[in-house]
C-alpha positions as CSV (number, residue, x, y, z in Angstrom):
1,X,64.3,105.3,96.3
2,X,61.4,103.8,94.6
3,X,60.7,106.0,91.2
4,X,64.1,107.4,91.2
5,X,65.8,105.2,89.1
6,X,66.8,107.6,86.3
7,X,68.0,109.9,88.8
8,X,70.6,107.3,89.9
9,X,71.1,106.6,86.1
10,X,72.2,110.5,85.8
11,X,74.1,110.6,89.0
12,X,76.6,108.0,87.4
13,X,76.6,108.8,84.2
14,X,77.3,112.8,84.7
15,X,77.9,113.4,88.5
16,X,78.6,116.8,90.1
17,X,81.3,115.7,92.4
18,X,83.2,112.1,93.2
19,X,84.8,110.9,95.9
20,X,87.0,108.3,97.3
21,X,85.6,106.5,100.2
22,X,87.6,107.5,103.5
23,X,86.7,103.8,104.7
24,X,87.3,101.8,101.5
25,X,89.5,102.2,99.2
26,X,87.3,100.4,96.7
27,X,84.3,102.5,96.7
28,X,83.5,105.8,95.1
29,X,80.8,108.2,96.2
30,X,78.4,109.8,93.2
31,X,76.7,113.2,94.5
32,X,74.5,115.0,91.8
33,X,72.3,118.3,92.8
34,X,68.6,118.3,92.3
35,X,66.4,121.2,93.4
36,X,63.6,119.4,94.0
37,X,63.4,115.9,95.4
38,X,60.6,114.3,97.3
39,X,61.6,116.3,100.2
40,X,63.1,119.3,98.9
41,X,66.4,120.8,97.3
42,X,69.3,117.6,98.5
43,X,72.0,115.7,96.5
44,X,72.0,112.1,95.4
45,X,74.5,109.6,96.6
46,X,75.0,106.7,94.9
47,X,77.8,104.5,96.6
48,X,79.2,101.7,94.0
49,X,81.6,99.3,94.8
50,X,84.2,99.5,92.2
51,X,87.4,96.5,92.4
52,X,85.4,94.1,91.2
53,X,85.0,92.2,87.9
54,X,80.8,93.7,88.1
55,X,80.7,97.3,89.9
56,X,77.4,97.6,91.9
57,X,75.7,100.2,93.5
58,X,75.3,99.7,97.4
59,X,73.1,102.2,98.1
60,X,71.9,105.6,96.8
61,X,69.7,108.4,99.3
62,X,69.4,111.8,98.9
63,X,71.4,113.8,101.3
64,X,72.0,117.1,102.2
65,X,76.3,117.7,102.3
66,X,78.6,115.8,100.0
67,X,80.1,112.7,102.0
68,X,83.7,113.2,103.4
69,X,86.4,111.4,101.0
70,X,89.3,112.1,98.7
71,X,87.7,113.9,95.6
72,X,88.0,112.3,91.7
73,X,88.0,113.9,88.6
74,X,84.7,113.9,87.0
75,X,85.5,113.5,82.9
């Protein structure tokens, strides 16, 4: 993900779509659109591990479908 840290910064901060992870309860999945990407049109995931006192991300790739998980409410 090298150069792509402001894409990650957007992805949190206004995502298209948030889920619940189906495999822990404590991590939500950030997907944002981009139409072009180092390899072509894919979302971002970001995965950030969230019942803790410090959230962190875990990992973020571009991928092609949203991940499968209970959706959130994006304010």
């Amino acid at each position: 993900m090298r150069g792509q840290v402001e894409r990650i910064e957007e992805t949190l901060q206004q995502p298209d779509e948030v889920r619940l992870s189906d495999q822990d309860g404590s991590v939500h999945l950030y997907h944002r659109r981009y139409p072009e990407t180092p390899v072509t049109e894919k979302l971002l995931l970001v995965v950030v591990k969230i019942d803790t006192d410090s959230p962190f991300v875990i990992t973020a790739f571009f991928t092609d479908r949203l991940k499968s998980g209970t959706s959130i409410p994006v304010e």
